[in-house]
C-alpha positions in Angstrom: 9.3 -31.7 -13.1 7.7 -31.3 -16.5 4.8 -29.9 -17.6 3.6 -33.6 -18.8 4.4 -34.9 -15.6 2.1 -32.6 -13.9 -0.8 -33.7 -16.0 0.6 -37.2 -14.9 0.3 -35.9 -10.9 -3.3 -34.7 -11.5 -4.4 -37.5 -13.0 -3.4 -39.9 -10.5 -4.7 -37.5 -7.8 -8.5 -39.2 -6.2 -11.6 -35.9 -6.3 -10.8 -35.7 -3.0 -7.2 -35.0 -2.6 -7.7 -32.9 -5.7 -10.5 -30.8 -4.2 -8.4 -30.6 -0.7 -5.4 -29.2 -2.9 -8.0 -26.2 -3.3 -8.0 -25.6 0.7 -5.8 -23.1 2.8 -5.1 -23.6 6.3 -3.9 -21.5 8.6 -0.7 -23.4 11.0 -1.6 -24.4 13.5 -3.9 -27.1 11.6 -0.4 -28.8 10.6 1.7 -31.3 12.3 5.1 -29.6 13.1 3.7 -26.5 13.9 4.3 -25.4 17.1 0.2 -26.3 18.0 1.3 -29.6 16.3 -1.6 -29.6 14.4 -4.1 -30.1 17.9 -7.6 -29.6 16.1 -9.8 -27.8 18.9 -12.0 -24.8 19.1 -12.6 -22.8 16.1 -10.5 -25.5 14.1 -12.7 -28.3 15.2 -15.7 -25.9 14.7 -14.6 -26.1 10.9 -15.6 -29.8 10.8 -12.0 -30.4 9.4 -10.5 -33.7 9.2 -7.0 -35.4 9.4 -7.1 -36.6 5.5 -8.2 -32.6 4.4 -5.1 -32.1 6.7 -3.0 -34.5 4.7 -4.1 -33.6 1.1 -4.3 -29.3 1.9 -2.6 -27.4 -0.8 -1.1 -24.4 1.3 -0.3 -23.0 4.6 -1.2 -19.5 6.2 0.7 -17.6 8.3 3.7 -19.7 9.2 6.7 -18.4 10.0 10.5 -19.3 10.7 12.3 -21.6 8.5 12.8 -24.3 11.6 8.5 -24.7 11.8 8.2 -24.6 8.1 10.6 -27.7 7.5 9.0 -29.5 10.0 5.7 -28.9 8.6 6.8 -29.2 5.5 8.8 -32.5 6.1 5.5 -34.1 8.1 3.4 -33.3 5.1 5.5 -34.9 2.8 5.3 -38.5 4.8 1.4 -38.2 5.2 0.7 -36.8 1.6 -0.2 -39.9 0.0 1.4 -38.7 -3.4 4.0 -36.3 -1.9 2.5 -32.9 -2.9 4.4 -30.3 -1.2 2.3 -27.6 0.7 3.1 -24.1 -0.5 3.7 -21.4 2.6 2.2 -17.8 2.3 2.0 -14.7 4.5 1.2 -11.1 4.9 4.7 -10.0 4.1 3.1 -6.1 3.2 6.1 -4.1 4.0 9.0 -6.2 5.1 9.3 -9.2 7.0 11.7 -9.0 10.0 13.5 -5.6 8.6 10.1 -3.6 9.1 10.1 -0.8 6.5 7.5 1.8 5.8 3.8 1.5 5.6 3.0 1.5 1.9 1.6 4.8 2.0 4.7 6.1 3.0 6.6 4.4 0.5 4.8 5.9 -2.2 5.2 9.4 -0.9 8.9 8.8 -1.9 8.0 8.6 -5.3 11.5 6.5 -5.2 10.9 3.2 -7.4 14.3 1.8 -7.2 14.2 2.2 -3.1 10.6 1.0 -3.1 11.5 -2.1 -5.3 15.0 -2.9 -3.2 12.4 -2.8 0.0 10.2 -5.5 -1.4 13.6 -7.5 -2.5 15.0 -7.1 0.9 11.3 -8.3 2.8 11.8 -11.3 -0.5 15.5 -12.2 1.0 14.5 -12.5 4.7 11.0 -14.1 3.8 12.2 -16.5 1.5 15.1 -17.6 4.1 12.3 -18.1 6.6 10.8 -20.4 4.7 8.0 -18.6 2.9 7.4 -19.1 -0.7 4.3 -16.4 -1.5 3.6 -13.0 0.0 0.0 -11.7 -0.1 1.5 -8.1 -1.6 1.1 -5.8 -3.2 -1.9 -3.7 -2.1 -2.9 -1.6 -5.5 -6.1 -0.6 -4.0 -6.8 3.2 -5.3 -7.6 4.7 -2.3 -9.5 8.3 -1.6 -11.1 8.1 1.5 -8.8 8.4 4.5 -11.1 6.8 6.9 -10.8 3.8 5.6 -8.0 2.6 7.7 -6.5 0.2 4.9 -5.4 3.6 3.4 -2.0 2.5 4.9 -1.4 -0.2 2.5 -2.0 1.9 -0.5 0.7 3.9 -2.4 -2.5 6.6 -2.8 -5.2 8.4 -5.0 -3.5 8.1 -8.6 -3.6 5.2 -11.1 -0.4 6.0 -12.5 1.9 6.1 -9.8 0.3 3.2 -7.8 0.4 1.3 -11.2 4.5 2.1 -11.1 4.7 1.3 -7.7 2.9 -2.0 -8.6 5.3 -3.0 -10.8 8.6 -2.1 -8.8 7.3 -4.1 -6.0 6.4 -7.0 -7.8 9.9 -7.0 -9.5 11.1 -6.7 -6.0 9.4 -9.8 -4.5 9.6 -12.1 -7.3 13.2 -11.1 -9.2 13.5 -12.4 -12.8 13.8 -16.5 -12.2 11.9 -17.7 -8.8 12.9 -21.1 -9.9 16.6 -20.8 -9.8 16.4 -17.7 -7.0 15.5 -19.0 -3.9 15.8 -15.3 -2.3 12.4 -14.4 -4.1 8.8 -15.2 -3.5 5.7 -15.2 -5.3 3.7 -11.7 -5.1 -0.2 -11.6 -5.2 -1.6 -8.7 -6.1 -4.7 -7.7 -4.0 -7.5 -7.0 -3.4 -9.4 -7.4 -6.6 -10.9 -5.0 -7.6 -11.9 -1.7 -5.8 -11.5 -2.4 -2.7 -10.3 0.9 -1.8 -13.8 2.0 -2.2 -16.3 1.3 0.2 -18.6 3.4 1.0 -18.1 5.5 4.3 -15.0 4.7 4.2 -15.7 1.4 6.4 -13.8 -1.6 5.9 -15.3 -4.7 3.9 -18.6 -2.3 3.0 -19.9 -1.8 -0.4 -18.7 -0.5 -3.6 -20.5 0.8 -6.5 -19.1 2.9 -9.5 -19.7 2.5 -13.1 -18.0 -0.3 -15.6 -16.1 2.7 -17.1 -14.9 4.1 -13.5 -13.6 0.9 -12.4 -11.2 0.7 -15.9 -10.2 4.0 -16.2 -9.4 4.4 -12.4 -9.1 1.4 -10.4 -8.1 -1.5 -12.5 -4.7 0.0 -14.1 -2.4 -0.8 -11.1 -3.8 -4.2 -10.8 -2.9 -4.7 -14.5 0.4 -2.9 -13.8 1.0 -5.6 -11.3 -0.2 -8.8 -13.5 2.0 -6.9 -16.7 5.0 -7.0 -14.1 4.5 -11.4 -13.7 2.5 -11.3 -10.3 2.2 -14.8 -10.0 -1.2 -15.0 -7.8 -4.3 -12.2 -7.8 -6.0 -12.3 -4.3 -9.9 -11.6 -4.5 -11.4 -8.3 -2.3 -14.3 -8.4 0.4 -16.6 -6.2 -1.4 -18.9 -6.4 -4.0 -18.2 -5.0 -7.8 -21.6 -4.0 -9.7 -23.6 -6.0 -7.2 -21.9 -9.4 -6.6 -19.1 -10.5 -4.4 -15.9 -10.3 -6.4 -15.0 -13.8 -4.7 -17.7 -15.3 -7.0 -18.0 -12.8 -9.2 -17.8 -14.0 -13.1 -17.8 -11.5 -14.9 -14.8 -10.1 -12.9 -13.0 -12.8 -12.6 -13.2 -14.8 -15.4 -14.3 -12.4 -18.1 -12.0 -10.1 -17.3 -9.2 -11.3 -15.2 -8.8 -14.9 -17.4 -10.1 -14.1 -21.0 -9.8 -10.3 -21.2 -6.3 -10.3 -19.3 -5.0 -13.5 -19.8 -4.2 -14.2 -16.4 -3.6 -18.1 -16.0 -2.0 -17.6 -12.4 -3.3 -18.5 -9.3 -6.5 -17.1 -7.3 -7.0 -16.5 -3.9 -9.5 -15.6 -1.8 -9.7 -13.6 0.8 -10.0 -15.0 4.7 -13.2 -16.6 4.7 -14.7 -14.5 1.6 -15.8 -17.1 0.1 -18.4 -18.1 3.0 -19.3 -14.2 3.1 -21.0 -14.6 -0.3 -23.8 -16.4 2.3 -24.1 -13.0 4.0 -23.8 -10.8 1.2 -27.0 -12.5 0.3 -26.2 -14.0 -3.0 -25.8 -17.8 -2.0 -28.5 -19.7 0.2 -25.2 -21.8 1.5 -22.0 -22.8 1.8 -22.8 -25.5 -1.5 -23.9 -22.3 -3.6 -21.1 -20.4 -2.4 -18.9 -22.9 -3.5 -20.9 -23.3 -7.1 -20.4 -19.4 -7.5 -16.9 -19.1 -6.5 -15.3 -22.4 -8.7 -17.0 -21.1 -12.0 -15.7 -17.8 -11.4 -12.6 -19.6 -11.1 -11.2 -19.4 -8.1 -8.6 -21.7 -6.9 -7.6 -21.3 -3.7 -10.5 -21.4 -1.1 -8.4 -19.6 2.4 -9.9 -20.3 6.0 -13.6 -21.5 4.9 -14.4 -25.1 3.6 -17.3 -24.4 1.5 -14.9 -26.4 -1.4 -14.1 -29.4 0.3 -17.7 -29.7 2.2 -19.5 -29.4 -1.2 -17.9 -29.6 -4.7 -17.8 -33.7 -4.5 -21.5 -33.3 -4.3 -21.8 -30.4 -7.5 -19.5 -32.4 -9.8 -21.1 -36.4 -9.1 -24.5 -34.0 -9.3 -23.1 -32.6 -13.0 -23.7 -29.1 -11.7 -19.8 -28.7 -11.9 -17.8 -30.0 -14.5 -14.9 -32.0 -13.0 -12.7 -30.0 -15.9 -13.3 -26.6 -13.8 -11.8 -28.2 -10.7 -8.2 -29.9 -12.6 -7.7 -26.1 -14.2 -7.8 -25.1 -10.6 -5.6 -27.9 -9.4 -3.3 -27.6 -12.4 -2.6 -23.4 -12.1 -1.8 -24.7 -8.1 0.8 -27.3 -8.7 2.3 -25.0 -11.7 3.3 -22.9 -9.3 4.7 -24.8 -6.8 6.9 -26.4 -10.3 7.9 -22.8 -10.9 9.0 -22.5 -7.3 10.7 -25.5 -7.7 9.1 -27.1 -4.6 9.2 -30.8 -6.1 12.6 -30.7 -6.7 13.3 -28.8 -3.4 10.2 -28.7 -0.5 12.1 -27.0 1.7 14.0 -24.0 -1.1 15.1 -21.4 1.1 14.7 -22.1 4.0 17.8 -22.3 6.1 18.4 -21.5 9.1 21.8 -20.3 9.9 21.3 -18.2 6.8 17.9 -17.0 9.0 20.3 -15.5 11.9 22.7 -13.7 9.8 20.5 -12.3 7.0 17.3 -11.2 8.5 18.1 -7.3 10.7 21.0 -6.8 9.1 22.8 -3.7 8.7 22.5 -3.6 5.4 18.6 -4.0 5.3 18.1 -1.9 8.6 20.3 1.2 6.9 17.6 0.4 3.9 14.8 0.8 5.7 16.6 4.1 7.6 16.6 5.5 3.7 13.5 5.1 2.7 12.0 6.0 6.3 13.6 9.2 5.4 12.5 9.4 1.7 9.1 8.8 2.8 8.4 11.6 5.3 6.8 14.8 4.3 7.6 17.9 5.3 4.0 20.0 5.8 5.0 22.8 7.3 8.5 24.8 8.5 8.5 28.4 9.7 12.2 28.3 9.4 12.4 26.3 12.6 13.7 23.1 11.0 16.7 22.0 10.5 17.4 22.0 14.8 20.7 23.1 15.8 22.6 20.3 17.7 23.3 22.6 20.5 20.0 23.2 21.4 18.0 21.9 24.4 15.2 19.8 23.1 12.0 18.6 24.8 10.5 15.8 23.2 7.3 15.3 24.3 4.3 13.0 23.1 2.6 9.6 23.6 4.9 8.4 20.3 8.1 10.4 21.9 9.5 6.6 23.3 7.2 4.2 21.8 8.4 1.2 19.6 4.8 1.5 18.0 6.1 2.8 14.9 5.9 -0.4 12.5 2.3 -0.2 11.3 -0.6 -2.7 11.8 0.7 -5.2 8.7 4.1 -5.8 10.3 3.0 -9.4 11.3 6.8 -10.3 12.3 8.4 -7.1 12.7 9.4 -6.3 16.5 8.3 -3.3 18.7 11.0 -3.6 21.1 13.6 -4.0 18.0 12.2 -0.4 16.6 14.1 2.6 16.9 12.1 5.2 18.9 12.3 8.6 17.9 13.9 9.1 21.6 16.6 7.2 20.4 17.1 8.4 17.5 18.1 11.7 18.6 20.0 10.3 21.4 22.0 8.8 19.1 22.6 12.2 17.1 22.8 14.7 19.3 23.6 12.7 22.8 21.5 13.2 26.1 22.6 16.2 27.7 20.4 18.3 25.9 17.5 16.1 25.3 14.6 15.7 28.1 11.5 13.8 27.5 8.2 13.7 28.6 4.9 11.6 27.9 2.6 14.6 28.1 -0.4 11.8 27.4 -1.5 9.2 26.5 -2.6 8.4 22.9 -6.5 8.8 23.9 -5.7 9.4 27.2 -4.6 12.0 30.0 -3.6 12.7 33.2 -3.1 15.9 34.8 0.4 14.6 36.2 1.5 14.0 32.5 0.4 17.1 31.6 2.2 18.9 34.6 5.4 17.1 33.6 5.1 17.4 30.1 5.3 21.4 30.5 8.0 21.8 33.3 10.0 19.7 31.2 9.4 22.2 28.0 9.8 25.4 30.4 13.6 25.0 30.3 13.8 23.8 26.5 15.1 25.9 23.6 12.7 24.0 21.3 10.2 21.9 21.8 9.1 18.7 19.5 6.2 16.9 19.9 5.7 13.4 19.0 1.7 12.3 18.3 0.3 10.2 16.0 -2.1 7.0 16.3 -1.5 3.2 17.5 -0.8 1.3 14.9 -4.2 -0.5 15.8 -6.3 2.3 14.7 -5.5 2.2 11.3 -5.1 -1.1 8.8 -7.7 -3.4 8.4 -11.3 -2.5 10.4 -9.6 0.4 11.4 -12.2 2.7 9.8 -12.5 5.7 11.9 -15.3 8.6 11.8 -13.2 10.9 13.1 -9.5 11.7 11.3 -8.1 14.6 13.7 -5.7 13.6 16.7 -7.1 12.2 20.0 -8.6 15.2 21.8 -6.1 14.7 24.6 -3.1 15.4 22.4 -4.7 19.1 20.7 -5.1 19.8 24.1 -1.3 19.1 24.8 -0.3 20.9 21.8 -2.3 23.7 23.4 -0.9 23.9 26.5 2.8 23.7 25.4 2.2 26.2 22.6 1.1 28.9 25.9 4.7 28.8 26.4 5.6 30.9 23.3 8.4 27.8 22.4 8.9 26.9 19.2 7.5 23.8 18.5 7.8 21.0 15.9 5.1 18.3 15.7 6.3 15.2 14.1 3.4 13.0 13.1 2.8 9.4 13.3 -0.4 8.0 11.5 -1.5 5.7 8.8 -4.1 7.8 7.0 -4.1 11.4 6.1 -5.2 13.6 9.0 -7.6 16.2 9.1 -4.7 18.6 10.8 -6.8 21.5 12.6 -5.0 22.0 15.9 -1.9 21.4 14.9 -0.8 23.0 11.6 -2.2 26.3 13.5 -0.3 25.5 16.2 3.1 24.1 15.6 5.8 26.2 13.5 6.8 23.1 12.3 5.0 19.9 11.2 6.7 16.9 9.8 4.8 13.7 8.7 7.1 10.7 9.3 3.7 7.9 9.3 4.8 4.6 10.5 8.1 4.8 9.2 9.4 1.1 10.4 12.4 -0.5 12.2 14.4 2.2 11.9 12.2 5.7 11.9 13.8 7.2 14.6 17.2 7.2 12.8 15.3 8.2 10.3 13.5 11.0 11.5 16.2 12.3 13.5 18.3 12.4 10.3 15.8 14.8 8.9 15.3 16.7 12.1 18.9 17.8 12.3 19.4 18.0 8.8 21.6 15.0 7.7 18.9 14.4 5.3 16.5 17.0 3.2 13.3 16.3 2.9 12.1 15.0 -0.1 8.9 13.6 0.3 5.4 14.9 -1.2 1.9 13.6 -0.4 0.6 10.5 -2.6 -2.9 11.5 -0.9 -4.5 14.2 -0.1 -4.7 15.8 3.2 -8.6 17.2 3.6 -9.7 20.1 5.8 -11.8 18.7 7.5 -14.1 14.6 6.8 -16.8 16.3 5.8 -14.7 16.7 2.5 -14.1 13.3 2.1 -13.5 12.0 -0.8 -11.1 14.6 -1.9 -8.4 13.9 -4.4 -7.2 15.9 -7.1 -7.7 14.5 -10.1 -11.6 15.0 -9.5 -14.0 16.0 -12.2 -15.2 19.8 -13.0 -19.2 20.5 -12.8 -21.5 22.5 -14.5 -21.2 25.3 -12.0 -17.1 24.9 -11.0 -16.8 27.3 -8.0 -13.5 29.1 -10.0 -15.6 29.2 -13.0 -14.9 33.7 -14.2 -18.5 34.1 -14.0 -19.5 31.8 -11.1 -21.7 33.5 -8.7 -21.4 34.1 -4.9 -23.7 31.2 -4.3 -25.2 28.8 -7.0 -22.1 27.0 -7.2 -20.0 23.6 -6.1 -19.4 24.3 -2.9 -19.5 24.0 0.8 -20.3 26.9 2.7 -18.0 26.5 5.6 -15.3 25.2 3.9 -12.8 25.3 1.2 -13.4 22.6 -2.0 -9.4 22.2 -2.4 -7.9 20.0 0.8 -5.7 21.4 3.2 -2.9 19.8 1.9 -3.1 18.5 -2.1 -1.7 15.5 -3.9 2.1 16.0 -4.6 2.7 18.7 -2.0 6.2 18.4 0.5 8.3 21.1 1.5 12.0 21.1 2.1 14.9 22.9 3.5 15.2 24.5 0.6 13.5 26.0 -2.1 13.0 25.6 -6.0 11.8 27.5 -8.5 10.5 26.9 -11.8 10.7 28.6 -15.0 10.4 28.2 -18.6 8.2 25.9 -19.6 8.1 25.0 -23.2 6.8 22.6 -25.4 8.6 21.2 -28.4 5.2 21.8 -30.6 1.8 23.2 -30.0 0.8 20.1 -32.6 0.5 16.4 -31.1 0.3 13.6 -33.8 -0.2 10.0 -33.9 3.7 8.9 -34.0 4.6 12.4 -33.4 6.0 12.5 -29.3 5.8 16.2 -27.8 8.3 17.2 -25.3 8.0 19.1 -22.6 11.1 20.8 -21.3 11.3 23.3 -17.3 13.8 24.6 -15.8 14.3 24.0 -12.3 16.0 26.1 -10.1 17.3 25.4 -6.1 17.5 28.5 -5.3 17.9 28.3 -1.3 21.0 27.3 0.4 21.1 23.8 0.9 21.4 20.8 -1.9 18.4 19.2 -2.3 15.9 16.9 -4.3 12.8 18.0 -5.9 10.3 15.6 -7.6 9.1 17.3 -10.4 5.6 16.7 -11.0 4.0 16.6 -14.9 0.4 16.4 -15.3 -2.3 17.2 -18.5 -6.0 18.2 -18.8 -8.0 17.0 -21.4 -10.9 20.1 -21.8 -13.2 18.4 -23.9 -13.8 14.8 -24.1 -16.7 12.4 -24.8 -17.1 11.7 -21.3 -15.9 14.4 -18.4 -12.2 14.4 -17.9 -10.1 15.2 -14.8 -9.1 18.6 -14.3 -5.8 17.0 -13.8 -4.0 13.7 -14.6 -0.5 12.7 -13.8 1.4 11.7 -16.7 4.9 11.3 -15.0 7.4 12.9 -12.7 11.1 12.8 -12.0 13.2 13.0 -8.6 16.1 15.4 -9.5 18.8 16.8 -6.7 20.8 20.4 -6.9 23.3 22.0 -5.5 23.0 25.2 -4.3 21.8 27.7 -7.2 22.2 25.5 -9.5 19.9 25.1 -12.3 18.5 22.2 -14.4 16.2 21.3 -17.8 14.0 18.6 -16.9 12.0 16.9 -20.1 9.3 14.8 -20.3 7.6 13.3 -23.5 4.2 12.9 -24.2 2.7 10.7 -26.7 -1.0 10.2 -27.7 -1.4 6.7 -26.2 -0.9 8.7 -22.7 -3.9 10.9 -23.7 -6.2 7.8 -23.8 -9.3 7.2 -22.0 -12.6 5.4 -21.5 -15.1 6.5 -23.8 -18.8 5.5 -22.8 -18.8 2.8 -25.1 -15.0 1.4 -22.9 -13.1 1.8 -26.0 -9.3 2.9 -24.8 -8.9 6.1 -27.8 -8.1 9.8 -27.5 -9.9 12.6 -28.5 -8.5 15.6 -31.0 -8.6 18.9 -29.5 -7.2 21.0 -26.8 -4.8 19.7 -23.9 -3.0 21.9 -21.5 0.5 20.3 -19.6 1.0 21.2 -16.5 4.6 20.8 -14.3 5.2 22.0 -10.8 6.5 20.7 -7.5 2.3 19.7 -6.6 -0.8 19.3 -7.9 -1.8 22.6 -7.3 1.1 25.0 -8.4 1.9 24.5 -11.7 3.5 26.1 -14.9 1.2 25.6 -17.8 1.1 25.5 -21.6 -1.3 24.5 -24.2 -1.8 22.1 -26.8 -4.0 20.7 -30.0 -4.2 17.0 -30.4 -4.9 15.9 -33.8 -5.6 12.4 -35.7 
């Protein structure tokens, strides 16, 4: 279909069937679901009607390519002009084939692994019938008690911004018209959502104009520079106003400023929450606020089709805003090549064969094993396969290892950590035990827990949280483990065995009874279908870990936010003449977090040397490079990411005391020995200025490169213009 033949379709489209093109239900509104589209409850509450039904622009939430055809097919006979629907879902980390939580994924630092994850979700998504996914998350996140955290690739602009773009080359491919194995990617949750205050989910944000550029908005870009085809809208509000009918955001800045002539999404029922909020009397000014900030799609409210017929015949709504919303909506469903082909991937024999394959499961194993982070190892890791092992934890045979946003992914199909060494090592020398509950205990599971340990040579411990408490609303206060499970660490630790606690969570954890406790911690987070595999590879050594933090573990919430990249003061607590007192800092507590950005361990050990810098002189047009030498110098091969930051001392505004400019995953041998380089150019030294004009500032830089944020080589540097 042509673009002309589009303007043809709108044109011959009534205000109604145009406006209803604007409205997203969720399935079981729809004929050929498996509800069969039986309007009762909360549906019927919605005041929604069989001809919305028959003019709705897209679907939420359906799933399998046998209810999607029939859907699909249903709508086609009742839409009067044949508009196909367009299907989306929360597809955050695979579909079937569950990998990693996000979080995870980015503490691989492995772009090629985390794209191929997103293309593998794509394949089994798109064969199920679903043509958009609402991912990626870019949300910059600091605050671990916000449980959405989990969705995040972490605290730094740059790397979520790579991340960004590697996933959304993952979903979409380079042709979704002509590759059916693709879907659309929407980028959410615009903008700052990872912010709220407290930490608590859908609460409010407030930072500065210059804040929001220079931190939050670059991975979002990132995304929209790699072809996201759709932007989803976030809860909160930005500088006062809900960013679901927020102008200046949305249309300022996303359409004219960025260019962005995609689709628009809100959030469930976000566009309602503007009532609330407290900036629209009701559901007619909601829907006044959200169209002119132009927002197209309207999901699981009806503040669009209740209303705009009244603001455009009234002349408070120019009919022109509603076509460029109905326009950008059937463009993509062109580009997806649904009027040629309503049904495009779906299929499914395809379906039964593709989706858990072997090949996508031994993905998933990979990056499982990429993404975990070794925290701590008092030479007790790798275990010896002839050793007796007592697993023991809540988590030790659970199939809760997917993560909340694993809408289709299968417990029972998971790979418990259990199994996973079963499968290595056999079961004559593994014995398990519950030991507790997640938040509960019993002194039974405690009695068998440590009989079970008495006889072990080692014993590993399996904790965490249920998927439940993190994700969305699963803000939590408190960040430590369940009191029931420190107090099962303490108990097995009185039997002088050494113990391994293998950790999985969807936030960073404030770690106080258990990093004193266990010689050995291992964060494997919700590592997906095939975690156990996974983390049994690393336990026994198949695999080296590899991982390093993408946030930043705190000692304790009453630290929170802590990141690295944070500002100096006037009185920095390092400061060479900072007194005992009168300076940043808490007084029963470190500033620096227990665990920084960019910190993993591994089997073996790397050293770094010889940092130099090509000049001490930066131009315009005149790259520096900066060259180390790394060094395994343990036993065992294995990879190091190596970590390249700067410092700007003096700008117009206050800079970081550390930025991260770029980093590189590098694996040795053995003693053997490797120049890494890295090239610097002034563009990277750009910022914000107060007036939000992107320029550098002459004067002095230092570069910093190290395995984490925290131990580095350094050398100095003088920009000039």
């Amino acid at each position: 279909m042509s673009e002309q033949s589009l303007d043809l379709l709108l044109n011959e489209m009534t205000l109604d069937e145009k406006i209803a093109q604007l409205m997203q239900l969720a399935t079981p509104f729809f004929k050929g679901s498996s509800d069969n589209g039986e309007i009762t409850g909360p549906m019927e509450e919605m005041g929604i009607d069989e001809s919305i039904i028959k003019s709705t622009g897209s679907v939420l939430g359906a799933s399998g390519a046998k209810e999607i055809k029939a859907i699909q097919k249903q709508h086609l006979q009742d839409n009067r002009l044949g508009i196909p629907l367009l299907f989306m879902s929360d597809i955050i980390h695979g579909y079937k084939t569950i990998f990693p939580v996000p979080l995870a994924i980015g503490c691989s630092w492995d772009l090629q692994l985390a794209e191929k994850s997103a293309e593998i979700a794509a394949k089994e998504a798109a064969v199920s019938g679903v043509h958009v996914t609402f991912a990626p998350m870019v949300d910059l996140v600091r605050d671990p008690r916000w449980g959405r955290v989990m969705e995040s690739t972490g605290e730094d602009p740059y790397l979520n911004s790579e991340f960004a773009k590697a996933q959304v080359r993952g979903f979409q491919g380079n042709d979704l018209t002509h590759d059916i194995n693709r879907v659309a990617a929407c980028v959410k949750h615009f903008a700052a959502y990872g912010a709220p205050e407290g930490g608590r989910d859908y609460n409010t944000v407030n930072m500065s104009e210059r804040e929001l550029r220079e931190t939050y908005l670059p991975a979002y870009k990132a995304a929209l520079d790699a072809g996201s085809e759709m932007v989803m809208t976030a809860f909160n509000i930005v500088d006062g106003i809900p960013a679901t009918g927020n102008k200046k955001l949305m249309r300022d800045l996303l359409r004219d400023e960025w260019k962005f002539d995609g689709v628009l999404i809100s959030d469930w029922g976000a566009v309602k929450e503007q009532i609330p909020h407290g900036v629209a009397e009701d559901g007619k000014e909601a829907a006044l606020k959200a169209i002119k900030a132009g927002l197209d799609i309207e999901m699981m409210t009806t503040c669009y089709v209740d209303h705009l017929r009244d603001l455009i015949e009234a002349g408070t709504v120019d009919e022109s805003l509603l076509d460029e919303a109905v326009l950008r909506i059937l463009q993509l469903k062109k580009k997806l090549g649904l009027f040629e082909n309503p049904y495009r991937g779906a299929d499914e024999a395809k379906e039964q064969s593709l989706i858990m394959s072997d090949e996508h499961r031994q993905a998933a194993r990979e990056l499982a094993a990429k993404s975990a982070v070794l925290l701590k190892n008092d030479q007790v890791l790798p275990l010896q396969k002839q050793q007796e092992i007592a697993l023991i934890g809540p988590m030790a045979e659970s199939g809760d290892i997917l993560g909340q946003w694993s809408w289709r992914g299968s417990r029972e199909e998971a790979v418990t950590l259990s199994e996973g060494i079963k499968t290595k090592i056999g079961p004559d020398n593994l014995r398990t035990a519950q030991g507790c509950g997640i938040e509960s205990a019993t002194e039974a599971q405690l009695a068998e827990a440590i009989e079970t340990a008495k006889t072990a040579d080692i014993v590993v411990l399996a904790l965490g949280e249920r998927s439940e408490m993190s994700g969305e609303a699963g803000s939590r206060s408190n960040i430590q483990l369940p009191q029931v499970q420190l107090d099962l660490i303490k108990a097995v630790k009185q039997l002088n065995k050494p113990t391994v606690a293998v950790l999985f969570n969807g936030r960073p954890l404030d770690l106080h009874g258990v990093a004193d406790q266990a010689d050995a911690v291992l964060e494997a987070w919700q590592p997906g279908t095939e975690g156990g595999n996974a983390i049994a590879d690393l336990l026994y050594g198949d695999v080296n870990p590899s991982g390093k933090l993408t946030m930043s573990f705190p000692h304790s919430v009453g630290q929170v936010p802590v990141y690295y990249n944070h500002f100096n003061t006037g009185r920095p607590k390092d400061a060479p003449d900072a007194q005992e007192r009168y300076v940043s800092q808490y007084l029963d507590s470190p500033n620096d977090p227990m665990y920084p950005f960019g910190f993993g361990l591994s089997y073996t050990s790397f050293t770094y040397h010889d940092l130099t810098l090509s000049t001490d002189s930066l131009t315009f047009g005149q790259p520096l490079t900066v060259t180390v030498t790394v060094t395994n110098s343990g036993q065992t091969a294995g990879e190091e990411i190596v970590q390249f930051y700067t410092r700007d001392h003096v700008g117009e505004v206050v800079r970081p005391l550390k930025e991260l400019k770029g980093f590189q995953r590098i694996k040795l041998e053995p003693r053997e020995t490797r120049e890494v380089h890295f090239t610097l150019t002034e563009e990277q030294l750009r910022y914000h200025h107060a007036d939000l004009e992107f320029t550098s500032d002459p004067g002095t830089f230092t570069v910093y490169v190290g395995p984490n944020s925290k131990e580095c080589l350094a050398k100095s540097f003088h920009l000039s213009h």
